[in-house]
C-alpha positions in Angstrom: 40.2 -13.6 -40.5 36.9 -13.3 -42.4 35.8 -11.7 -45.7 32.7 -10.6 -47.4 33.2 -10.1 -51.2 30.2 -8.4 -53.1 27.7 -9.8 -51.1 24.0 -9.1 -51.8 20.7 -10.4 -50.1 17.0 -9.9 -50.1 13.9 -11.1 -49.7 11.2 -11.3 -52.1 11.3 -7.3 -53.6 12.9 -6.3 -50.5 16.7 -6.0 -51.1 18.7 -5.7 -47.8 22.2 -5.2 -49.7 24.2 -5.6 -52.9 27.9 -5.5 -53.7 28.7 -5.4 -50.0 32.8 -6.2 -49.0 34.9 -5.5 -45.7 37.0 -7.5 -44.2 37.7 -8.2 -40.1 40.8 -8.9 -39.0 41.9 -9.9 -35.6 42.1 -7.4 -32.7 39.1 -5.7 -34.8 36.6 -4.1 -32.7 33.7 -3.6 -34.7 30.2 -2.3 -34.0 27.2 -3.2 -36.4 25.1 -0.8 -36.8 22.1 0.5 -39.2 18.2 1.1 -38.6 15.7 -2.0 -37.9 15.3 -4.2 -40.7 18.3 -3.0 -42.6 20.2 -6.4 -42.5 22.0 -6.2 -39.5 20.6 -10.0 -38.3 20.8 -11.4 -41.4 24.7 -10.8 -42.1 25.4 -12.3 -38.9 23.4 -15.3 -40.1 24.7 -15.3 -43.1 28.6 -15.7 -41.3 27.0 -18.1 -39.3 26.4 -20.4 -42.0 22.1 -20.0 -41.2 21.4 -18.1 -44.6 22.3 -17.9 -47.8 23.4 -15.2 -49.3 21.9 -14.9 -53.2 25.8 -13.5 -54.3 29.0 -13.0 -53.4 30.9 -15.2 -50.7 32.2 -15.1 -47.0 35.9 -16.7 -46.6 36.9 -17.5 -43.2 40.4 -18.1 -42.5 41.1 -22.4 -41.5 40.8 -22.8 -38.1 39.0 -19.1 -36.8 36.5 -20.4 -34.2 33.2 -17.9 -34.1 31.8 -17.3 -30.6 27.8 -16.4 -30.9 25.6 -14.7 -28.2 21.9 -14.2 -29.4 19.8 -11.3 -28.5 16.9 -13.2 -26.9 16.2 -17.5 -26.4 19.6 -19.3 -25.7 19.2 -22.7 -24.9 19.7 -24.0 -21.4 19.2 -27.5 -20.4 19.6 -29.8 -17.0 23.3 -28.2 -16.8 24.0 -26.4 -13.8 25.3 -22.8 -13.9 29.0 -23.6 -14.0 29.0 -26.8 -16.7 27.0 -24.3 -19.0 30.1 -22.0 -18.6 32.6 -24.3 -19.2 30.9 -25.9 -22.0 33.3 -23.8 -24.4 33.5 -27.8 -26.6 31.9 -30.8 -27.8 34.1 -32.8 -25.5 33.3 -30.7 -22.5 29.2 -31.2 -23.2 29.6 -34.8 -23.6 31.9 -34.9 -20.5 29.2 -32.9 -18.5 26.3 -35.3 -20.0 28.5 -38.4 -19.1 28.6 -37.0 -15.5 25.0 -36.5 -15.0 24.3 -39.9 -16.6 26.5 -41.8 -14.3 26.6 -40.2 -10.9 28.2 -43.4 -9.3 31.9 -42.0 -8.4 32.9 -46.0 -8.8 31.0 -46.8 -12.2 33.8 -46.9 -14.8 31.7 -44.4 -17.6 32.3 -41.7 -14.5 35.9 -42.5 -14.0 36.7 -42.1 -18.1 34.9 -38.6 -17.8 36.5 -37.1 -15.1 40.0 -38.7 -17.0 39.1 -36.8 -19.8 37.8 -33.2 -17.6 41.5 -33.4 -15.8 43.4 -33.7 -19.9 41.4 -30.9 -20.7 42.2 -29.3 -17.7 39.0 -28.7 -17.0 39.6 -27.5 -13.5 41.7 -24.8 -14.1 38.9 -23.7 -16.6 36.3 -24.4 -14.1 38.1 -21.7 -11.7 38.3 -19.1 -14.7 34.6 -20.0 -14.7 33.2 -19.3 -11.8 35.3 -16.0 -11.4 33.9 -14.4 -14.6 30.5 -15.8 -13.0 31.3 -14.0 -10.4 32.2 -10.7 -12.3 28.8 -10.9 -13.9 27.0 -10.9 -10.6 26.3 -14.6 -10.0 26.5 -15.4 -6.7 28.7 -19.3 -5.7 25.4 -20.5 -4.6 23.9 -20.4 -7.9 26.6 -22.1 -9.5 25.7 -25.5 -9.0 22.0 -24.7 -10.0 20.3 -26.1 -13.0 20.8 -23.2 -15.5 16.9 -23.7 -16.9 15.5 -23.0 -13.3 17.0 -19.3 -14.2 15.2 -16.0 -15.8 16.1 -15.8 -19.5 18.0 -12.5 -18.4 20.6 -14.8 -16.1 21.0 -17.8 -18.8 21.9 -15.3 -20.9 24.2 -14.2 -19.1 25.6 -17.5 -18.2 26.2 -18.3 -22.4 27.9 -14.9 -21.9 30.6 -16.0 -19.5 30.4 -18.9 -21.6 32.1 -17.0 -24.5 34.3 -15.3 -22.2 36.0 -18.4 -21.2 35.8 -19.6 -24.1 37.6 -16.7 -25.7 36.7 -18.0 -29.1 38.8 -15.7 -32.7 35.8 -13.7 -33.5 33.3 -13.1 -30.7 29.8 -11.7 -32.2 27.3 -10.1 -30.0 23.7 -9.4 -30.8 22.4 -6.9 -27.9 25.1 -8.1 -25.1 23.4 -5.3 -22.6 20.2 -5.7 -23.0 20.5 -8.1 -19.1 23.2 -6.1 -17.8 23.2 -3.8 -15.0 24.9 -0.5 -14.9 27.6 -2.1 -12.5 28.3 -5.4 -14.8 27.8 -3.6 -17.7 30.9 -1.8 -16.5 32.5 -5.2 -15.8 32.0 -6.3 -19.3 33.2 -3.8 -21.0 36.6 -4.1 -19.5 37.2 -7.5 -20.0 36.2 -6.8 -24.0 38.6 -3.9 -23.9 41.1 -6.4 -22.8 40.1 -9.9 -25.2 42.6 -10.9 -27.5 40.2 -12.1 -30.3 38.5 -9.9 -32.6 34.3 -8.5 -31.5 31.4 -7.6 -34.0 28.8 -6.2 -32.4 25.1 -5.4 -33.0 24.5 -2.8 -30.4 21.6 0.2 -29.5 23.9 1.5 -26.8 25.8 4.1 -27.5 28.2 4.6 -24.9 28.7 0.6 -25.1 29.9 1.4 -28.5 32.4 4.1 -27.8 33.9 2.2 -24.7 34.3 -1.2 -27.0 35.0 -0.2 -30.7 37.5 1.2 -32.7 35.7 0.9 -35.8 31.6 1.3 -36.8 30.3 -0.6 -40.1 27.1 1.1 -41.1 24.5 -1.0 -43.5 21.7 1.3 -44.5 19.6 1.7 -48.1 20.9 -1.2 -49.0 24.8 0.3 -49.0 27.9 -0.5 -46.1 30.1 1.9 -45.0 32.7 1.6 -42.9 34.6 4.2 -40.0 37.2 4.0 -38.2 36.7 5.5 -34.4 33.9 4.6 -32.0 30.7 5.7 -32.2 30.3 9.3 -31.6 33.4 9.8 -34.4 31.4 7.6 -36.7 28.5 10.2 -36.4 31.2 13.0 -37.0 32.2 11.0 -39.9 28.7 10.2 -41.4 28.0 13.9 -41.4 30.8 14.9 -43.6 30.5 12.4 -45.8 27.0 13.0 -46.2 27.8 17.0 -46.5 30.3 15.8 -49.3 27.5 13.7 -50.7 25.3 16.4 -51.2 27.4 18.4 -52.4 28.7 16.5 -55.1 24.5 15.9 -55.9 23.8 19.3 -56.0 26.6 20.2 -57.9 25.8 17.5 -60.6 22.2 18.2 -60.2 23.3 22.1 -61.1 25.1 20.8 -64.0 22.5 18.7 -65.4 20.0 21.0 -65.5 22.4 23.8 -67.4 23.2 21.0 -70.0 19.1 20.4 -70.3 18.5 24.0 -70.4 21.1 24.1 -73.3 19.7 21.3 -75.5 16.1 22.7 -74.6 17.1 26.1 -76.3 19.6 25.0 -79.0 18.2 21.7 -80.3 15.8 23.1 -83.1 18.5 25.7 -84.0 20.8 24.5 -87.0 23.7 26.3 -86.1 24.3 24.7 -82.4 22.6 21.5 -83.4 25.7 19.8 -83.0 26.6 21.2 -79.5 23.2 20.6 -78.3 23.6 17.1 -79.7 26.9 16.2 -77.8 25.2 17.7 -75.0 22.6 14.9 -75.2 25.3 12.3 -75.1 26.9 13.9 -71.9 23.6 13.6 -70.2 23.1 9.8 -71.3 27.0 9.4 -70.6 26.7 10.7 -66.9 26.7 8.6 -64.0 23.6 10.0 -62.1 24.4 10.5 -58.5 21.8 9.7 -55.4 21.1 12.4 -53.0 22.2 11.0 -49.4 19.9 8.5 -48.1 19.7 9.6 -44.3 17.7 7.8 -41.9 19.2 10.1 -39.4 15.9 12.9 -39.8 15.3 13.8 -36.1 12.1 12.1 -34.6 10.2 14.9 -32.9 6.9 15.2 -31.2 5.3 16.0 -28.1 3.1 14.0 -25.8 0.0 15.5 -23.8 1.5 16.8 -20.7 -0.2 15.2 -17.4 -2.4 17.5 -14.5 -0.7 18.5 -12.0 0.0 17.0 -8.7 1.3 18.3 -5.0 4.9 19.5 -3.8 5.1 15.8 -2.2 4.7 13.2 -4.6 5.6 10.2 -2.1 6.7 9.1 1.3 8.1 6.0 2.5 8.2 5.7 5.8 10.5 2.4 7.4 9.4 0.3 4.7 10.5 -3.7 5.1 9.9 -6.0 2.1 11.0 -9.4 1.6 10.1 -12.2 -1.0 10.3 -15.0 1.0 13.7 -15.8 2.9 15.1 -13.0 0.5 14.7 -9.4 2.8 15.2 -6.1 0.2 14.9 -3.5 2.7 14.1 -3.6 6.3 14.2 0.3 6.9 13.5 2.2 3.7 13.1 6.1 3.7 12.8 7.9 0.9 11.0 11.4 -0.4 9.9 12.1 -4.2 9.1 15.8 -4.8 7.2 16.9 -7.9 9.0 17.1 -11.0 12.3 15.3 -10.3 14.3 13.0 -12.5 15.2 9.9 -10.5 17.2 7.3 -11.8 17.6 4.3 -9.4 20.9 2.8 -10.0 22.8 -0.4 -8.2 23.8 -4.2 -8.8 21.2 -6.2 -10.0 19.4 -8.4 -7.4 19.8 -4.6 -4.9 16.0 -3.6 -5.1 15.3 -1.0 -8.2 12.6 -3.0 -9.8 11.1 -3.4 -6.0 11.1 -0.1 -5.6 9.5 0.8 -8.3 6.6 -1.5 -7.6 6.1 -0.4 -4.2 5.7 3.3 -5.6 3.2 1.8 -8.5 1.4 -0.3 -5.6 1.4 -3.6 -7.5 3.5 -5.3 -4.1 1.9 -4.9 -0.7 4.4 -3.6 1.8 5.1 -5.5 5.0 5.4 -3.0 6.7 5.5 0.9 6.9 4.4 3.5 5.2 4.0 4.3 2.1 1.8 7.7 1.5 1.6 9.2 -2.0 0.4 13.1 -2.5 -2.1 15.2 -3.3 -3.9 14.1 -6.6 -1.2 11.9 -7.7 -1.7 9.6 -10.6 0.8 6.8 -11.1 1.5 5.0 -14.1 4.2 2.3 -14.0 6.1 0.8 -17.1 7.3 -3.0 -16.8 7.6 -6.4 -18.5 4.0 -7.8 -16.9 2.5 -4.4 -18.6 2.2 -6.1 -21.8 -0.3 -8.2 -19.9 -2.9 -5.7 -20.1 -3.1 -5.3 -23.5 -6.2 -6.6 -25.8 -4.6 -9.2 -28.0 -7.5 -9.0 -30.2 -7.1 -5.6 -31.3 -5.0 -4.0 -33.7 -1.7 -1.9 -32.8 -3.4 1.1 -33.6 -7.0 0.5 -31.7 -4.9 -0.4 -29.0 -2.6 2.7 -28.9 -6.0 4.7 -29.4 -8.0 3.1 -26.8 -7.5 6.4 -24.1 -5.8 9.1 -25.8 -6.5 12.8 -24.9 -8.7 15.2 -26.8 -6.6 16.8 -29.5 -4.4 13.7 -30.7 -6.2 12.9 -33.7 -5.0 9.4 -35.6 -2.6 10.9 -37.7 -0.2 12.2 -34.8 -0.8 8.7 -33.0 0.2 7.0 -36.3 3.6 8.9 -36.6 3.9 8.3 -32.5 3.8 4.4 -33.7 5.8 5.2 -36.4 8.9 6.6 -34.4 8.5 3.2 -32.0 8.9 1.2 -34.8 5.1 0.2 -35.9 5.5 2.0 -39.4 3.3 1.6 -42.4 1.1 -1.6 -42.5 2.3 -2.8 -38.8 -0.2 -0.5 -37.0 -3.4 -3.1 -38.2 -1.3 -5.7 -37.5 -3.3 -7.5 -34.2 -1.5 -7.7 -30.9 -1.3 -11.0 -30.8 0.7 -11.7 -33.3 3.5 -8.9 -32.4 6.9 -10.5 -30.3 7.3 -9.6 -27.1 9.7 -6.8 -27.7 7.0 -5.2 -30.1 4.4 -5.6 -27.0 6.8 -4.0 -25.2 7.3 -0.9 -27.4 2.9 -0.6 -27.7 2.7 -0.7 -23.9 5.0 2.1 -23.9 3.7 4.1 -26.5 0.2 3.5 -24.5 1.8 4.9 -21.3 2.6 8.2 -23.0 -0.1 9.0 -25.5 -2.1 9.6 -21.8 0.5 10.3 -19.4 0.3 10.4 -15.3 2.1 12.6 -13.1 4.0 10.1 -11.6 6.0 7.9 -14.3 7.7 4.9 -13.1 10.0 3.2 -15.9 11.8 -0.3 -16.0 14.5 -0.6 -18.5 12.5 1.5 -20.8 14.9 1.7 -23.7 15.6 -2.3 -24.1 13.8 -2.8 -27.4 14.3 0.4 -28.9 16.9 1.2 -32.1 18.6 4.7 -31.3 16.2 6.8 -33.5 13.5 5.5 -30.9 15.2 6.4 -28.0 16.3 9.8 -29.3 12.4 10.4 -29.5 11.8 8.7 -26.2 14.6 11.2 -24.3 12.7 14.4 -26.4 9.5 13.1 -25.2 10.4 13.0 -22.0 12.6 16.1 -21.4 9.1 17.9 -22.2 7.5 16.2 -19.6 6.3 18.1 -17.0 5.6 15.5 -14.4 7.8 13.3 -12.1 10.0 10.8 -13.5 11.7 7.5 -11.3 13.5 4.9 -13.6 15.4 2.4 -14.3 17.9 1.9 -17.4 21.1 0.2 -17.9 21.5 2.8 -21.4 23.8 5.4 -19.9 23.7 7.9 -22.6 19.6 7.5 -22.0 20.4 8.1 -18.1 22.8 11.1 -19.0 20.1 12.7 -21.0 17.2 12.4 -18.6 18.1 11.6 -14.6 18.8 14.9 -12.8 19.0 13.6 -9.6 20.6 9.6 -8.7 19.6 7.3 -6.0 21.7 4.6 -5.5 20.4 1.0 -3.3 22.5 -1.3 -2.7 22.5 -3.9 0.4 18.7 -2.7 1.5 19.6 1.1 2.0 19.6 3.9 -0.5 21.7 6.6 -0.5 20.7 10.3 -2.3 22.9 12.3 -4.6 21.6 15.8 -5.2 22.8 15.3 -8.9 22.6 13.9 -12.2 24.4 10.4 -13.2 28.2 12.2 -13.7 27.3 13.6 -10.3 26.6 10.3 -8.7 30.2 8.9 -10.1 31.9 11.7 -9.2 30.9 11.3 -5.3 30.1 7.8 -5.5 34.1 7.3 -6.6 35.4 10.3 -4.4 38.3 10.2 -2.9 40.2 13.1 -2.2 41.2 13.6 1.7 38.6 16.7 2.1 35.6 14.2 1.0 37.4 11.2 3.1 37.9 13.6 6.2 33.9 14.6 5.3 33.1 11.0 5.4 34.4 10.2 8.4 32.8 12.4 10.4 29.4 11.6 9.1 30.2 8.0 9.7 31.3 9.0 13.6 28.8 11.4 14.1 25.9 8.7 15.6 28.5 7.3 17.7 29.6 9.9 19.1 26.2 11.5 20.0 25.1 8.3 21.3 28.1 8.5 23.7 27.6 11.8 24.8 23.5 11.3 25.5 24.8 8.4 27.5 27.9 9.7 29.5 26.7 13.3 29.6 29.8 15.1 30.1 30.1 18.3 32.2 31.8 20.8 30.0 33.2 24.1 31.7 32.7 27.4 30.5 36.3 27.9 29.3 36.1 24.5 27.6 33.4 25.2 25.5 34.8 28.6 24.5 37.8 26.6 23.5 35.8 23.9 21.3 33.7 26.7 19.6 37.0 29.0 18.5 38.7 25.8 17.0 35.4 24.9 15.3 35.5 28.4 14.0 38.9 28.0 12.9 37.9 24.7 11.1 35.2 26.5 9.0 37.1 29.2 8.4 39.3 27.1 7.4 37.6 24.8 5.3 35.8 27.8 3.8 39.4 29.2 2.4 39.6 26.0 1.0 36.7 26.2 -0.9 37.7 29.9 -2.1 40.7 28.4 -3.6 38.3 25.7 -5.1 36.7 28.3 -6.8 39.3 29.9 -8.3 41.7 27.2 -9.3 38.3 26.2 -11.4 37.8 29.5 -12.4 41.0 30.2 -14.2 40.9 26.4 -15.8 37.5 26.9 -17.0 38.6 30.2 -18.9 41.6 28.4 -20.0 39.5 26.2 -22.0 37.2 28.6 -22.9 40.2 29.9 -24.8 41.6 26.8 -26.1 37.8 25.9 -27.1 37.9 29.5 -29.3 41.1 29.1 -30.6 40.2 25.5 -32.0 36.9 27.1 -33.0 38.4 29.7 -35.2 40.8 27.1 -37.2 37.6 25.1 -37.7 36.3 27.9 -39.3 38.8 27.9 -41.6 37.8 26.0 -45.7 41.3 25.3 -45.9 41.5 22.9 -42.7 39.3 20.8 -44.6 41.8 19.6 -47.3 43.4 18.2 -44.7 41.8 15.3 -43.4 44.0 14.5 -40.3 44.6 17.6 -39.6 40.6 18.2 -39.5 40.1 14.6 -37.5 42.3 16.1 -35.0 40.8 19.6 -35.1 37.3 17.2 -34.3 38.5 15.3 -31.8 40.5 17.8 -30.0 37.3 20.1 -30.0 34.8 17.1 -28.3 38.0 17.0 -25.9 37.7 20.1 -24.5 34.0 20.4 -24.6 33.4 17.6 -22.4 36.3 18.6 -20.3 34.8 22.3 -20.0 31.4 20.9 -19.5 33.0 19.0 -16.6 35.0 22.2 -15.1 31.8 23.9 -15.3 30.0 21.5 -13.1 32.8 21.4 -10.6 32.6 25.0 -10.5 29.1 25.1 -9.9 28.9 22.7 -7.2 31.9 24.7 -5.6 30.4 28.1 -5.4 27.3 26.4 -4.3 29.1 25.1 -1.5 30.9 28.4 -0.9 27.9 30.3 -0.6 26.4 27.6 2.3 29.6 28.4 3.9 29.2 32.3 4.1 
């Protein structure tokens, strides 16, 4: 489908890649991936005909039609929502423009459009339209609106279901989360795990990655390299290869030195002259090999940790909050102790970024309460933020403006360095940076002088993975209270230790991290249904009985009390055979774990390949599946012990 034969490009000195080949063929999955700047953007330009590439060539097979979805800036015009998402053609645009020229259903331009929409049967693609629309959270009443009346999160969006019914050969997508919610996120990624065509990908998502591709192309130092397996394999991969690497180096780099350390002693000595001499010609002979050249070096430092604030960071009390016509809760109740992890999840449109600016106190509340706590200091992370930056400073004034005592420029510098701003960038003036750099400053800002209450909106949106490994270790050493939002799930894994989920004006509290949430959120085992149930009947029933006020004998109630003993006593049996059902699979495991463990230990596994892969594989198996037996177990006895 496409090929890239020794293909090399730079800029000026800078050389982005040389020598480069791989092809894709159809049914491919590939993910793109390599730090900022390494060339990921320009190769998809370059197979989008908008560069040139100093050597080599691309060959695309006749007649592959390329599907493009931008990171940021698609175009939208005086289309409306659905004609934008049919417009997979030429013809269909034209069709569309024709429409809007000549809205007279009699004028004969009109009745040669619509001819030509019904040949292309355009209605039939209209209703595959709208429902992928629809999958992507559009509601039918914003179908018929004009597409540039929409944020530049939604028209993206719309070009995506664009492609989608399009279903071009190769579809290639820079960022394709970066405007999805956890819930269409979801969506998406199941109608790419069932498209025909082939998908590159340039993606900072992780677990995007391992639900979409079967293979990874990395471009780094100027180099490709290719893997089969999603991502997490890839970094399995990467790290044996770059083990082999180094080997090989220091192996080479061991013999090089023996064979100088011979012609250094020997050269000046007429009877090994000539050994010393071929020596020489070995050296000058020898293909010098590079060390490996890993940007992987784990970003670490720590961030000045905030005062500390009372047991009760904040109250709401029957909040109501509307924007206009548009009501986003009319009774909201919710309690924020000190030093939880809360990560706001639900469909986009539900309330999370509302939330968050009724807890920051940027949106005045209808009405209710809202009462924060004891010397509570709130710092809230958004898109406006980048407001309040001073254009006319540099990156590095600005990120130095309030820092603590103790963070001398140095640390700050390597701070900026780890979000990107590296070298020369930091006395580069705001004004000049792109919104996604203004982004990165105001966040860097945020944490150099941390509050105790942190309030984060899609924090990890223009951060490369490095970045947000450093963000998640800066903030698991946080000692304050954390409420967020993020679409990034292996971000949410890593920091959220307790889930609220809104949806439809009312939230709903899970006692547990983002696995947690799913697990109960997707319940449904008859014991959780039964559960259920009753909590649903309880208010009715209550409310019946404070209104009918039944008279209940003596003998009655004894009888009611020994079945409800024989319920718990039953449902706490239950609960022991939980226990131990997860007991005995969690040492089974453990066993299988060891037994994999020792063969891994094993040299000679290793000149296997396959046999290794599997060995890998099968080991991240059953360490995710223990790590989930574990937390069953856990939650069991915890519920056993409430039952005692």
């Amino acid at each position: 489908m496409l090929t890239f034969s020794k293909l090399s490009k730079g800029y000026g000195q800078k050389t982005l890649f040389t020598d480069i080949s791989f092809r894709i063929l159809q049914g491919d999955r590939i993910g793109l991936v390599g730090p900022n700047g390494a060339g990921k953007t320009t190769l998809f330009n370059i197979i989008l005909g908008k560069t040139e590439c100093d050597n080599g060539k691309v060959e695309l097979d006749r007649g592959t039609v390329i599907g493009f979805l931008p990171q940021e800036s698609a175009p939208a015009g005086e289309e409306t929502v659905a004609e934008l998402a049919t417009s997979v053609s030429p013809e269909f645009v034209t069709i569309y423009n024709t429409l809007r020229a000549f809205p007279d259903p009699d004028c004969e331009e009109r009745i040669d459009a619509m001819e030509q929409f019904v040949d292309l049967d355009g209605y039939t693609l209209e209703a595959k339209a709208k429902r992928i629309l629809a999958g992507l959270a559009f509601r039918p009443e914003d179908f018929d609106k004009p597409a540039h009346t929409l944020s530049g999160g939604w028209i993206m969006r719309a070009h995506l279901a664009r492609l989608l019914v399009m279903e071009p050969d190769l579809l290639m997508l820079d960022e394709p989360t970066n405007h999805l919610d956890l819930e269409t996120l979801g969506w998406f990624q199941n109608q790419l795990s069932n498209y025909s065509g082939a998908i590159l990908t340039i993606s900072h998502d992780r677990e995007f990655l391992n639900g979409v591709c079967d293979g990874i192309i990395e471009i780094a130092n100027g180099h490709l390299h290719r893997y089969h397996g999603n991502y997490d394999y890839y970094l399995t991969q990467k790290a044996d290869r770059e083990a082999q690497q180094l080997a090989a180096y220091n192996n080479q780099q061991r013999e090089i030195a023996h064979l100088e350390d011979f012609v250094r002693r020997f050269r000046a000595k007429a009877s090994k002259a000539s050994q010393a001499q071929a020596r020489m010609k070995t050296l000058e002979k020898m293909v010098r090999l590079s060390p490996p050249e890993s940007a992987a070096d784990t970003i670490s430092f720590s961030f000045p940790q905030p005062m500390r604030s009372g047991q009760r960071v904040a109250t709401f009390e029957n909040i109501q909050q509307a924007y206009g016509d548009h009501v986003v809760y009319t009774d909201l109740n919710l309690i924020i102790e000190k030093q939880q992890r809360i990560v706001l999840v639900g469909p986009n449109g539900a309330g999370k970024s509302t939330l968050l600016k009724i807890l920051a106190g940027s949106v005045e509340i209808q009405s209710g309460v809202r009462e924060m706590g004891h010397n509570v200091s709130v710092g809230y992370f958004s898109q406006q933020r980048v407001e309040v930056l001073d254009v006319e400073r540099s990156v590095l004034d600005e990120a130095t403006e309030r820092v603590v005592s103790g963070m001398n420029e140095q640390k700050v510098r390597g701070i900026l360095g780890a979000f990107l701003f590296k070298g020369d960038d930091v006395f580069k003036k705001v004004k000049v940076l792109s919104g996604g750099e203004k982004s990165r400053l105001a966040l860097v800002k945020l944490l150099l002088n941390p509050p105790n209450l942190l309030l984060l909106d899609e924090p990890t949106t223009h951060l490369d993975m490095p970045s947000i490994d450093a963000l998640i270790g800066a903030l698991k050493d946080y000692t304050g209270t954390l409420v967020f939002v993020s679409h990034d799930v292996h971000f949410i894994r890593a920091i959220a230790e307790h889930t609220v989920q809104i949806q439809a004006g009312t939230t709903t509290n899970f006692a547990g991290d983002y696995d947690y949430y799913l697990r109960k959120s997707n319940a449904s085992s008859e014991q959780s249904g039964l559960v259920a149930g009753i909590k649903n009947a309880r208010p009715d029933f209550e409310a019946k009985a404070k209104s009918k006020q039944p008279v209940v004998s003596a003998k009655e109630r004894r009888r009611i009390e020994a079945e409800k003993r024989k319920l718990e006593s039953k449902g706490r049996k239950g609960v022991e055979k939980r226990v131990a059902k997860l007991e005995v699979e969690v040492l089974k495991l453990e066993a299988e774990q060891a037994a994999v463990t020792e063969q891994l230990g094993n040299p000679g596994v290793y000149a296997d390949k396959e046999k290794a892969k599997e060995l890998n594989m099968q080991s991240a198996r059953i360490s995710k599946r223990l790590q989930e037996k574990n937390y069953e177990w856990e939650t069991a006895t915890d519920e056993l012990s409430k039952l005692l």
